[in-house]
C-alpha positions as CSV (number, residue, x, y, z in Angstrom):
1,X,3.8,20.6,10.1
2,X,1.1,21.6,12.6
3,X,1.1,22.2,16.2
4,X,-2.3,20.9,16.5
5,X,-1.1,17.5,14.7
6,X,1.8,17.6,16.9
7,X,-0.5,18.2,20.1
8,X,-3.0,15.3,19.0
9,X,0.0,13.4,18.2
10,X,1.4,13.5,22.4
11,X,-2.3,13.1,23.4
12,X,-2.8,10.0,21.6
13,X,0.7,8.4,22.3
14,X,0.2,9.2,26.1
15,X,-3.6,7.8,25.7
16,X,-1.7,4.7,24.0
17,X,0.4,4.2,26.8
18,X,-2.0,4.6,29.2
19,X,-4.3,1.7,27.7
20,X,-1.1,-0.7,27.0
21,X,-0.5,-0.3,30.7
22,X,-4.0,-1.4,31.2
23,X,-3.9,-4.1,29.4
24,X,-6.9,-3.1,27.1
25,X,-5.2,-4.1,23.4
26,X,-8.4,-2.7,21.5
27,X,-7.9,0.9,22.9
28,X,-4.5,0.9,22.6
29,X,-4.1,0.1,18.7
30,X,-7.4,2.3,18.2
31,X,-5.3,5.5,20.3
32,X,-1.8,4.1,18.2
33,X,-3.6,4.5,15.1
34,X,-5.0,8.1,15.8
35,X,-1.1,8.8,16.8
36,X,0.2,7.7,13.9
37,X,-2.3,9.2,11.7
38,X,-1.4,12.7,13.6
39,X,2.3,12.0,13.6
40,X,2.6,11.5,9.6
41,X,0.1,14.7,9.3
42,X,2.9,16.8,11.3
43,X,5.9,15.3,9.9
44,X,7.2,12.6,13.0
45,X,7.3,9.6,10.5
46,X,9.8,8.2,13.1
47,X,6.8,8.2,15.4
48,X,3.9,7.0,12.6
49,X,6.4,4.1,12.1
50,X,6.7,3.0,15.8
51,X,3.3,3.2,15.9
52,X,2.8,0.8,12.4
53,X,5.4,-1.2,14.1
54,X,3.6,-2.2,17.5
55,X,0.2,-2.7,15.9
56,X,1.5,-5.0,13.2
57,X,3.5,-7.0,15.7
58,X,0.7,-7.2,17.8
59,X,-2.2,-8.0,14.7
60,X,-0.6,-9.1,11.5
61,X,-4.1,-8.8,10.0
62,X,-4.4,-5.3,11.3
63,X,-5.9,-2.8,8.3
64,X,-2.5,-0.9,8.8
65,X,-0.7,-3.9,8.4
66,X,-1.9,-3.8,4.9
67,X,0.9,-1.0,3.9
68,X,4.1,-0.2,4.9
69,X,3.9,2.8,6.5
70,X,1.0,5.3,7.7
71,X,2.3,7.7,4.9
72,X,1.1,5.2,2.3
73,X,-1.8,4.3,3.7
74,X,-3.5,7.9,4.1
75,X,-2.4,8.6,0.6
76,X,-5.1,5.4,-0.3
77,X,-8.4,6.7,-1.0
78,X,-9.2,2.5,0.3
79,X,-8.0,3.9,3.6
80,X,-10.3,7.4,4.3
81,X,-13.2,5.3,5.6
82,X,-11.1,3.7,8.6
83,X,-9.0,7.3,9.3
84,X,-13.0,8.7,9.3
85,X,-14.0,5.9,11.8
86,X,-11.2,5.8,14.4
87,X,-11.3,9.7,14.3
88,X,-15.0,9.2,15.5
89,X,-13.6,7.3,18.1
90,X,-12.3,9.5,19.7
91,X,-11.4,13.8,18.9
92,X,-8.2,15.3,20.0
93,X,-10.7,17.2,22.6
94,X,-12.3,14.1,23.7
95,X,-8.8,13.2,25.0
96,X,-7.6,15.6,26.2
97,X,-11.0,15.5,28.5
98,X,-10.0,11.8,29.2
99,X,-6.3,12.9,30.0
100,X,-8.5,15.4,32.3
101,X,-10.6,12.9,33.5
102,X,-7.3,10.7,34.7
103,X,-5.8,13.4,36.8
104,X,-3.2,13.4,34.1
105,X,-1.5,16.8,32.0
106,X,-1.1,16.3,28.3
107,X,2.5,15.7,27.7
108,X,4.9,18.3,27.3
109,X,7.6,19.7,24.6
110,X,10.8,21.0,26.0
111,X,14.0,23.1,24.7
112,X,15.6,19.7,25.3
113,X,13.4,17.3,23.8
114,X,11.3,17.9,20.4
115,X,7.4,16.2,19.7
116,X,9.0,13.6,18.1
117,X,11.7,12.6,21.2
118,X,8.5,12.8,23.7
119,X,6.0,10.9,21.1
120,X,8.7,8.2,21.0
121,X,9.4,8.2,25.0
122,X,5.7,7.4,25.1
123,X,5.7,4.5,23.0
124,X,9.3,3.0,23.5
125,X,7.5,0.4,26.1
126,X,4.7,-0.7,23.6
C-alpha cells in the first residue's frame, strides 16, 4: 500500500465528483479510471470496484467493462497501453493544480474515517 496511491486515489475521486457534478461524462470516467487504477495500486479494491461499477453502468462498451474488476485488468499486459494513456491525461500533480486551480483542498484522511471511507464518500453519488 502507498500513500502516494492513496493520495492520487482522493485526488482523482474528488476530480470525479467534481466533473459528474458538471455534467462532463468524458472527464469523469477518464478521472474514475485514474481512481480506480490508484485505488487497486494501494489496496481500496472496494473503491477500484465502485469505480468499475459507475463506468460500466454508464458505458457497457467501456475498455474496463471488458474485465471484472480493475485488479484484472492491470494484471493484462492488453491493458498497459490505456493505464499509459489516461495517465497522460492527466498526473496526480496536474490535479492537484486543478484542485488548486478550483479553490478546492485535496480531500482529507481522518482518525475517524480511512482512504477508503473518504474515496467511497466521494463517489457514493456517481
Amino acid at each position: 500500500m502507498s500513500d502516494h496511491n492513496e493520495r492520487a486515489m482522493l485526488i482523482f475521486a474528488q476530480l470525479a465528483s467534481v466533473a459528474d457534478r458538471k455534467k462532463q461524462s468524458i472527464g469523469r470516467d477518464r478521472f474514475l479510471v485514474l481512481t480506480g487504477i490508484t485505488a487497486t495500486r494501494a489496496g481500496w479494491l472496494d473503491v477500484a470496484d465502485r469505480c468499475h461499477e459507475v463506468i460500466t453502468g454508464c458505458s457497457e462498451k467501456h475498455i474496463v467493462g471488458h474485465y471484472a474488476s480493475f485488479a484484472e485488468a492491470l494484471r493484462d499486459d492488453e491493458f498497459q497501453p490505456f493505464v499509459r494513456q489516461v495517465e497522460k491525461f492527466c498526473s496526480m500533480e496536474r490535479a492537484e493544480h486543478l484542485l488548486s486551480e478550483m479553490g478546492m483542498l485535496p480531500p482529507m484522511v481522518s482518525e475517524t474515517q480511512s482512504a477508503g471511507d473518504v474515496g467511497l464518500a466521494l463517489l457514493e453519488p456517481l
